[in-house]
N, C-alpha and C positions, 0 to 999 in steps of 0.2 A: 650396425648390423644387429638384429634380430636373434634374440638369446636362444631360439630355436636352430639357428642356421649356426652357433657356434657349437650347440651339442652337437648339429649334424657332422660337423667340420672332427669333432673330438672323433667318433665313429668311423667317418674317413681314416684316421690316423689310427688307428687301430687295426683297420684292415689292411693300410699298409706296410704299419709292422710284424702283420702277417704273411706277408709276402703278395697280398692281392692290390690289384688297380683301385683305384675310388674316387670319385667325386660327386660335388656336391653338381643336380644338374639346374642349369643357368641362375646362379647363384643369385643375381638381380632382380627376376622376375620375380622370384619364390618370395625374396626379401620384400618386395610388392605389395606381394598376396598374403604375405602373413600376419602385413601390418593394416589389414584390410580386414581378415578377418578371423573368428570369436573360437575357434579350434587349431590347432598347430599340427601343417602335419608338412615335412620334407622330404622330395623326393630324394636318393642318391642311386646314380651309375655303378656297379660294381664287379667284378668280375669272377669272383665263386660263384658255381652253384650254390641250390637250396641247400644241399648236405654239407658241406662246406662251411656255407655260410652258419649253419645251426649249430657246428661247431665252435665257432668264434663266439654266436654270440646265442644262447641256446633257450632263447625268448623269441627267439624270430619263429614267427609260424607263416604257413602256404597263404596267400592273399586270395581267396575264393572272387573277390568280387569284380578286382581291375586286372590289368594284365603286366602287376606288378611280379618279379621274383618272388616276395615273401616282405613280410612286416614285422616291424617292431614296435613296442609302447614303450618306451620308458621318458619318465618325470614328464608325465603330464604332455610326450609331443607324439606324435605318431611318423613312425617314418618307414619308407616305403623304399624299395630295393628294386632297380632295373638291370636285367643284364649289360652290361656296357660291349660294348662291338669291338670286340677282337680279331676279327678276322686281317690280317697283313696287307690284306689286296683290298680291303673297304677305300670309300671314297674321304679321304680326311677331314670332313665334313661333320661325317657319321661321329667320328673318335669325342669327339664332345655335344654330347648331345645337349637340345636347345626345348625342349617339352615334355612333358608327358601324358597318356590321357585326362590325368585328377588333375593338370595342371590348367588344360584346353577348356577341362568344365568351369573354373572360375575365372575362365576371361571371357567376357562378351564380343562379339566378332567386330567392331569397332575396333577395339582397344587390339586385339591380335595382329587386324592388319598392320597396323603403325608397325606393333611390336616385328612385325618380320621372320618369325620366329619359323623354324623348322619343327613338323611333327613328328612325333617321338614312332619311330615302327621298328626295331632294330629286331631280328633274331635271335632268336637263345645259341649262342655256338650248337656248332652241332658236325658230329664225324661221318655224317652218312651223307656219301658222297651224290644221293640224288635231290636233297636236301635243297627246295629251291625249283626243283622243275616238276611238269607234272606230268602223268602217267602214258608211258609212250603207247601205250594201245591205240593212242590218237590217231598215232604213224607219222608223227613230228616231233622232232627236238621245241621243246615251250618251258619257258620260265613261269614259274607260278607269277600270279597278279601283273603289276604293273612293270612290263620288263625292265624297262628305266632305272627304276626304284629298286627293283629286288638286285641287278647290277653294283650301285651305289653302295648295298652293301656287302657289296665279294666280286668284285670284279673279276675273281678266278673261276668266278662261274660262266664269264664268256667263253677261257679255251676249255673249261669243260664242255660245253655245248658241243663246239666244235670236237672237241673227243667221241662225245657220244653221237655225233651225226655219223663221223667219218665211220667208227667202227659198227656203228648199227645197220650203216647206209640208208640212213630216214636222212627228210629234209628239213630244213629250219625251218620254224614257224615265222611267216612275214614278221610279224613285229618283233617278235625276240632276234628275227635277222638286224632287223634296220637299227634296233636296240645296238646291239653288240658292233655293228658299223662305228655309230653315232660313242661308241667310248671306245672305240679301238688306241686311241692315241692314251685314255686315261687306264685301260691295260695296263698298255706299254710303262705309265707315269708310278704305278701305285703295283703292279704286281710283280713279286720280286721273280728273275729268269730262273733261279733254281724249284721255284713253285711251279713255274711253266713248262720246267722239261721233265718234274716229275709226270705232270698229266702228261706231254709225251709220250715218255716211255710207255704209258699205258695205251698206247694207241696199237695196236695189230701192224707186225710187217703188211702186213695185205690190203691195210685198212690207209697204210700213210697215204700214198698219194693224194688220197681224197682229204687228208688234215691237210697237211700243207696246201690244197690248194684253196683249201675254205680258208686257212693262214691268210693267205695271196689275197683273195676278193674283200674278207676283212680291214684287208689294209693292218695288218698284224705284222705278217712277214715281213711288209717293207721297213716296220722299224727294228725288228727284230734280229732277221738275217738279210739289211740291206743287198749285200753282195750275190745273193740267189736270188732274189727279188729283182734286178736288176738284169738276170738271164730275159728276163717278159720283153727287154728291149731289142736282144740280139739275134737277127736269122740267122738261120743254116739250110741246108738243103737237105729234105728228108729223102727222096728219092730220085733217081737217078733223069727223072724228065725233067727236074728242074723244081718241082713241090717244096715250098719251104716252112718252116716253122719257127718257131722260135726257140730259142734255145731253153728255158723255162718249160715249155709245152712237152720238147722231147726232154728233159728230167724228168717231167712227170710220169710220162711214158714209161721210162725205164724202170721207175721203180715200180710202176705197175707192175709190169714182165718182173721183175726181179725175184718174187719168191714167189716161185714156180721150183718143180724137179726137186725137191727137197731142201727147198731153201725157206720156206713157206712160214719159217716163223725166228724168220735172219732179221731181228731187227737192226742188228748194228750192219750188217750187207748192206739193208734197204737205206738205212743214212748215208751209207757211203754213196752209193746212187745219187744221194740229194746233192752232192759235193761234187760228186764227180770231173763235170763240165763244169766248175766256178771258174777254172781259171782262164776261162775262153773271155769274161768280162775283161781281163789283165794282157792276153797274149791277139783277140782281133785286129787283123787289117784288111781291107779290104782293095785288093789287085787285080786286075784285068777283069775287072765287073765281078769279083767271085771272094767271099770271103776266106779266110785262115786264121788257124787257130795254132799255131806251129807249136810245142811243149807247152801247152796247157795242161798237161797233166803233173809235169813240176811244180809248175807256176800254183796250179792249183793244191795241190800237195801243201804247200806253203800259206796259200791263204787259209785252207783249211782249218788247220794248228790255229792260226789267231783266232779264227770263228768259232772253235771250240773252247778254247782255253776261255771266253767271254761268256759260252751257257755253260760252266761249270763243269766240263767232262772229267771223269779220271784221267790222270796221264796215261791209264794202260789203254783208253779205249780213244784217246785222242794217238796213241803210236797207230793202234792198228787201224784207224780209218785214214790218218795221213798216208801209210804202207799204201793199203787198197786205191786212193785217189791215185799216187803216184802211179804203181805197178798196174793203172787197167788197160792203158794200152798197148800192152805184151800181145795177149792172146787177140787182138783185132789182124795181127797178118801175117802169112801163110809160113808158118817155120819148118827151117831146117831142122833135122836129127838134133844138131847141138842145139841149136834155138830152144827146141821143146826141152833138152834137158835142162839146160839155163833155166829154162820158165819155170820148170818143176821143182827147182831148188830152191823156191821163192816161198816165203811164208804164206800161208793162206790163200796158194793157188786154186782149189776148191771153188774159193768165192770168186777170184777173178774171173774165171772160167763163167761164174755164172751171171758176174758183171756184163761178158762180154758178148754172151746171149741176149743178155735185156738189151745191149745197147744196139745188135744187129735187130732185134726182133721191134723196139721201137723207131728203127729207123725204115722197116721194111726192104733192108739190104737182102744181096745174095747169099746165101751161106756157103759160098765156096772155103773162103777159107780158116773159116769155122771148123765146118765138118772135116777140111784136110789136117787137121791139128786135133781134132778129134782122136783121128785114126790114129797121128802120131807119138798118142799120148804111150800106147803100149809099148811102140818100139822104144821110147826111153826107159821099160826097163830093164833093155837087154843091152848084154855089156856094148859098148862102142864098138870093140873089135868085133863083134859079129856081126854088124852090121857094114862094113865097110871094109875093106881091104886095106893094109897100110901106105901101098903103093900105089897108085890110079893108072891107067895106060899107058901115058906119058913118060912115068918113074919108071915102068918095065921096058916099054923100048929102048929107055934109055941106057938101063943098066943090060939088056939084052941084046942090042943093037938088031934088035929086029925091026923090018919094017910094019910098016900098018897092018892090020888084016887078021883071020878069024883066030888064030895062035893067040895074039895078045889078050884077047876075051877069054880064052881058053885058060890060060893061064893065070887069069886076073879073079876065076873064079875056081883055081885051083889052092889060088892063096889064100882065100879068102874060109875057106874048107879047113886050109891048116889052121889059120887061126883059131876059128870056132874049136878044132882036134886038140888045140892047145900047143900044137907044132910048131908054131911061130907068134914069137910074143913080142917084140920090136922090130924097131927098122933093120938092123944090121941080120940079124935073123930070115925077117923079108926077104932083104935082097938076097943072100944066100941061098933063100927059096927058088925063087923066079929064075934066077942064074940057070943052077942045079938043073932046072925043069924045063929050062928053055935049051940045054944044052942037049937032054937025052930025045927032048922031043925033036930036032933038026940030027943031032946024030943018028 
C-alpha cells in the first residue's frame, strides 16, 4: 500500500473518532494512480460539512477548482474531501463510491472501461425539500438532470414527486414518470415506510386521492399497502342500473367527497376513507350473479390495525381510525329514535356522518336515508319520553279494555302531554294515567 493511502487511511480515523463517516474512495484504483505518478494526492468520502470539517482539521480550505468539499496539504500529499451520500433511501451503490472527477482525469478511457468504475456525482446533503427537482413554472413535477441518476441518489425523491404532483395537481413529466415506474420496487427496497408516511402526511386531505392513486399506477401501493391495492380487483355495483366499479375506484371516490362540509382538512377522516372498504378483499362472495360484502366493516376494522401498526401509526391514531372503519356503516340506513341515539353516543360521530356522505355521494345513491337521519339527528336530543308515550295503543286497550277507535289516539296523545308536563314518569304511573282518563272520558 502506498504511504500516501496510509496517511489517508490515519485521516479517516480521526474523523471517525469524531464521530463522522469516512473512507478512503476506491482504495485500489487511487493505489494505481499513485504509484504511476510524480505528485500524491488522495481522494476521501466524508460526511461533515466544510465547517465541520475545518474544525477537525483547521488547514482544510474551500477547493475553488474541482467539485471537491475542501482540501488539505499535509507532509507533502494533497487530499481532497467528497461529500459521502447519506441520504437512507440512496441506491447502495452510491454508499461507497468508486471515482472522482481528479480521479477520471488520470485514467485514459481505455483503462476506465476495463476498470467499470462508477462516476463520482453524489449531492452535498441538503434539507430543502425541492432539492432535486426543477422549477414548477414548467406546470410539471421534473427531476433535475437525468431522472434515473438523480433517483439513485434519494429514492425519497420518487414519493416526493408524487406528493408534490398530487397536492399541486400538475402532472409528472414523461421521463421523471417512467423514471420513478422503473425503481418503484427499489422504493419499496431502500426507503424506509416511516420516511414514506412522513411525505404522506404532507399531502392535503383534498389532495389524497390523487397520491394514492399516482401510489396505484406507480406500482408503489401494490408493495406498500398490498391489501388496498388489491380493492383494483374487486366490483361492485355503483348504481342502481347495474354500473359497476371497482372497489379501488369507488375508495377513490370517497375520499375525494370526503373533505367537503368542514371536513376539508380531515386528514386522518380522508385515511379512514382509504381503509374503509378493505375488508370487502376478506369478507367477498359472489351469489345469484351478485356480489357481498356481508361485515366488512369488522373484518375491515381488523385488517386495519395490522396495516397500520406496519406504517408506523401512533396507537392513538391507529384506535381512532380502526373505531371509524368499524362504526361507518351505522349512519348508511334509516334509524329509529333509539338507533340515532345509539349512533350519537358513538365517538367521532361527526366523521362518520361524513364518512357516510362520501360513501352515498361516490356511489351516486339516493339520499333517502341519509337525509331521514339527518332530521333525526335533533330529535335525539330531546329526552325519550317526549318523544314517545310509554304505552303504544295496544298497552291502552289493554289496560282500558277499550276497543279500537279514535279514544285510544286520544288518549295516547293525552299521555304523551303528561309525560313532557312531567305528570307521568314510569310505566306504573302510565298506566294509572290511561285508566284514570279512560274512565272519565266513557263515564
Amino acid at each position: 500500500m502506498h504511504k500516501a493511502l496510509k496517511e489517508a487511511i490515519n485521516i479517516c480515523k480521526t474523523l471517525l473518532r469524531n464521530g463522522y463517516d469516512a473512507h478512503v474512495i476506491n482504495a485500489p484504483l487511487q493505489d494505481m494512480l499513485l504509484r504511476k505518478s510524480k505528485t500524491f494526492a488522495v481522494d476521501i468520502a466524508c460526511e461533515p460539512d466544510l465547517e465541520s470539517l475545518s474544525k477537525i482539521f483547521p488547514k482544510a480550505r474551500l477547493d475553488q477548482d474541482s467539485r471537491a468539499l475542501a482540501e488539505l496539504e499535509e507532509n507533502g500529499v494533497l487530499f481532497r474531501f467528497y461529500p459521502l451520500v447519506t441520504a437512507t433511501a440512496s441506491h447502495p451503490e452510491l454508499s461507497l463510491l468508486r471515482m472522482t472527477p481528479t480521479m477520471a482525469s488520470q485514467i485514459d478511457p481505455q483503462e476506465r472501461k476495463q476498470l467499470s468504475v462508477t462516476n463520482f456525482g453524489s449531492p452535498a446533503p441538503s434539507d430543502d425539500a425541492y432539492e432535486g427537482f426543477a422549477n414548477v413554472d414548467s406546470g410539471t413535477i421534473r427531476l433535475m438532470g437525468l431522472p434515473d441518476e438523480t433517483l439513485r441518489h434519494n429514492y425519497l425523491l420518487a414519493i416526493r414527486a408524487l406528493r408534490f404532483a398530487a397536492n399541486f395537481d400538475l402532472p409528472i413529466e414523461p421521463n421523471t414518470w417512467i423514471a420513478i415506474v422503473r425503481a418503484s420496487t427499489r422504493v419499496l427496497d431502500y426507503v424506509p415506510t416511516t420516511d414514506i408516511m412522513d411525505e404522506w402526511r404532507k399531502v392535503t386531505a383534498e389532495s389524497m386521492h390523487r397520491f394514492v392513486r399516482l401510489l396505484y399506477d406507480a406500482h408503489i401501493l401494490q408493495g406498500l399497502i398490498p391489501e388496498v391495492a388489491a380493492l383494483a380487483c374487486i366490483m361492485q355495483d355503483k348504481t342502481r342500473d347495474g354500473h359497476q366499479d371497482s372497489v379501488f375506484d369507488h375508495t377513490l371516490e370517497c375520499m375525494k367527497h370526503y373533505p367537503e362540509e368542514g371536513f376539508h382538512y380531515d386528514w386522518l377522516g380522508t385515511m379512514a376513507m382509504l381503509f374503509h372498504d378493505v375488508g370487502k378483499l376478506y369478507t367477498g362472495e359472489y351469489i345469484d350473479g351478485q356480489w357481498t360484502y356481508y361485515q366488512h366493516h369488522r373484518v375491515g376494522a381488523k385488517v386495519t390495525r395490522k396495516i397500520l401498526r406496519r406504517l408506523h401509526f401512533t396507537p392513538e391514531d391507529i384506535d381512532l381510525l380502526c373505531h371509524l372503519v368499524k362504526q361507518h356503516m351505522r349512519f348508511h340506513f334509516m334509524l329509529t329514535d333509539r338507533g340515532i341515539r345509539r349512533f350519537k353516543a358513538l365517538d367521532e360521530y361527526p366523521r362518520l356522518i361524513a364518512m357516510a356522505r362520501a360513501d352515498m355521494q361516490a356511489k351516486e345513491d339516493t339520499p333517502t336515508s341519509f337525509n331521514h337521519n339527518m332530521k333525526y339527528l335533533d330529535r335525539a336530543e330531546t329526552p325519550e319520553q317526549m318523544l314517545e308515550p310509554l304505552l303504544n295503543g295496544n298497552d291502552i286497550m289493554r289496560e282500558t279494555h277499550l276497543q279500537p277507535g279514535p279514544l285510544v289516539g286520544v288518549i295516547r296523545d293525552a299521555l304523551l302531554q303528561a309525560q313532557i308536563a312531567g305528570e307521568v314518569t314510569d310505566h306504573d304511573s302510565a298506566v294509572a294515567f290511561v285508566r284514570d282518563y279512560a274512565r272519565k272520558s266513557v263515564g
